[in-house]
C-alpha positions as CSV (number, residue, x, y, z in Angstrom):
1,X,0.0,0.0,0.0
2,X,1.7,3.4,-1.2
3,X,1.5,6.1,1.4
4,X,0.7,9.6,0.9
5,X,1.4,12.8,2.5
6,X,-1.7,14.8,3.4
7,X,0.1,17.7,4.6
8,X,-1.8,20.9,3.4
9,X,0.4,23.1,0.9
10,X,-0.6,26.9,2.5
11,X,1.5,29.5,1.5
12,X,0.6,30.6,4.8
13,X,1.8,27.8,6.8
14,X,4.7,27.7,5.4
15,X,5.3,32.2,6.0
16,X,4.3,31.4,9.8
17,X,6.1,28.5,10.7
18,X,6.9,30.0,14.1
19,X,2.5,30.2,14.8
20,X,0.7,27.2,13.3
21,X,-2.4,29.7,12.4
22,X,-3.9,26.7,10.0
23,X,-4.2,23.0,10.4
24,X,-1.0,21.2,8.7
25,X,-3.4,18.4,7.9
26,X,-6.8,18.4,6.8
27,X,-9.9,18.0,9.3
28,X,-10.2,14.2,10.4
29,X,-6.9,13.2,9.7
30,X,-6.2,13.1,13.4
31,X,-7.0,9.9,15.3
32,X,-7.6,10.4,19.2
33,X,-7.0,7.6,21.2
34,X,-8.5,7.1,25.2
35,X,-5.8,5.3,27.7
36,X,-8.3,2.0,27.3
37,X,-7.5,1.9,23.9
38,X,-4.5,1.8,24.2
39,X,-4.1,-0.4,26.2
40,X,-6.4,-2.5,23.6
41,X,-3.8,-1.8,21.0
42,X,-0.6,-3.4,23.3
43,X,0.5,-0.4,24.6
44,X,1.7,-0.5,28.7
45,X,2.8,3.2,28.3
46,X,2.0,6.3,26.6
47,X,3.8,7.1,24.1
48,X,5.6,10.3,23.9
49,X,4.9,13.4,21.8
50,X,7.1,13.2,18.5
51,X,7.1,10.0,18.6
52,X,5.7,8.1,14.9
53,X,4.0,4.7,14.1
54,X,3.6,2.7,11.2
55,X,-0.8,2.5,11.4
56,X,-2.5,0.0,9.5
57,X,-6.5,-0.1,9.2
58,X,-10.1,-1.3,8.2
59,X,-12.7,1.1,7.4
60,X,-16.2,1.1,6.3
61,X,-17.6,4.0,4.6
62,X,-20.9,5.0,6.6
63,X,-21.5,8.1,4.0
64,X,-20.7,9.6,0.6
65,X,-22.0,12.0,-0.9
66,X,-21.6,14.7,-3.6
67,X,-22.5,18.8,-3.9
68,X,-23.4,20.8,-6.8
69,X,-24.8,24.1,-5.2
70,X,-24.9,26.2,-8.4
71,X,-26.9,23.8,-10.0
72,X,-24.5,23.7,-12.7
73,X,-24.2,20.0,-13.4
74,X,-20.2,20.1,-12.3
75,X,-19.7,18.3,-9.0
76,X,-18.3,21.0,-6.2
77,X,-17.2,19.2,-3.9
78,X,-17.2,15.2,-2.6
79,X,-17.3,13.6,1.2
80,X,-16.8,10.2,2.2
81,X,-16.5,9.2,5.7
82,X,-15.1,6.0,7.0
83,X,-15.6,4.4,10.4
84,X,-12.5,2.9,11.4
85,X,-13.3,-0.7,12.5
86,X,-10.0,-2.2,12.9
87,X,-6.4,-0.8,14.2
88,X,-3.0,-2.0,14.4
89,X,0.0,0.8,15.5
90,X,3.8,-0.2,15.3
91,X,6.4,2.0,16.9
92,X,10.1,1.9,16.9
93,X,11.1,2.8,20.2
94,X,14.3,3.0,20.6
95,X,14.7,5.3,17.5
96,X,11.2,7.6,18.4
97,X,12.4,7.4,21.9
98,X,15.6,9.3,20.8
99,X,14.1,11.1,18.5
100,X,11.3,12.8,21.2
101,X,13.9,13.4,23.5
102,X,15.9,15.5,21.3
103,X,12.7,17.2,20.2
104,X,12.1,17.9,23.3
105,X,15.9,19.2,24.3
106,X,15.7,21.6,21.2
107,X,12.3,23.1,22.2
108,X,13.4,23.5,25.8
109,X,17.0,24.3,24.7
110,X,17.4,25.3,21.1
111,X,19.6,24.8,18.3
112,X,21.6,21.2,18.1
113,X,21.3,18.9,21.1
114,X,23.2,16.1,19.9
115,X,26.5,16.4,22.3
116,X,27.6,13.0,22.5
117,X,30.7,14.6,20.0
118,X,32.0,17.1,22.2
C-alpha cells in the first residue's frame, strides 16, 4: 500500500512556521486515542509526543456523498467518511524514543542537542 502525505500546501503555513495559524493536515486526519484503547492496542505506556507509528486499518464507509450548489451539473465538492473498524500501530522505540527526546531538548534548549561529539 503506497503512502501519501496529506500535509496541506498553504503559503501561509509555510510564511508562519513559528505560529501554526492553520491546520498542517486536513480536518479528520487526526486519530484520538483514550488510555483504554490503548491499552487494547498493546501499549503498557504512553507514548511520547514526537514519537511516529507505522498504522494500519479497516474502514467502512458509513456516508458519501456529492455537492453541486450552483446547479450547474459540475460536481463542487465530494465527502466520504469511513468508520475505522480495525487498528494495528507499530512504533520503533528506541529510535522515536531518541528522536522525542531531542525534540524535546531543542524546544526547551534550542539549536543542536546532539552532544555526545563534544
Amino acid at each position: 500500500m503506497k503512502l501519501t502525505d496529506l500535509k496541506l500546501d498553504s503559503p501561509r503555513n509555510q510564511a508562519m512556521l513559528s505560529v501554526p495559524a492553520e491546520p498542517q493536515y486536513p480536518y479528520g486526519c487526526c486519530l484520538c486515542l483514550t488510555q483504554e484503547d490503548l491499552e487494547t492496542l498493546g501499549f503498557e505506556e504512553l507514548p511520547p509526543a514526537g514519537s511516529t507509528f507505522k498504522i494500519e486499518a479497516i474502514g467502512v464507509v458509513t456516508s458519501a456523498s456529492t455537492e453541486d450548489p450552483d446547479a450547474d451539473g459540475d460536481v463542487d465538492s465530494a465527502h466520504v467518511r469511513v468508520q475505522i473498524t480495525h487498528l494495528a500501530m507499530e512504533q520503533d522505540s528506541d529510535k522515536n524514543r531518541e528522536t522525542a527526546r531531542k525534540a524535546k531538548a531543542a524546544k526547551l534548549y534550542g539549536g543542536d542537542t546532539d552532544r555526545d561529539s563534544a
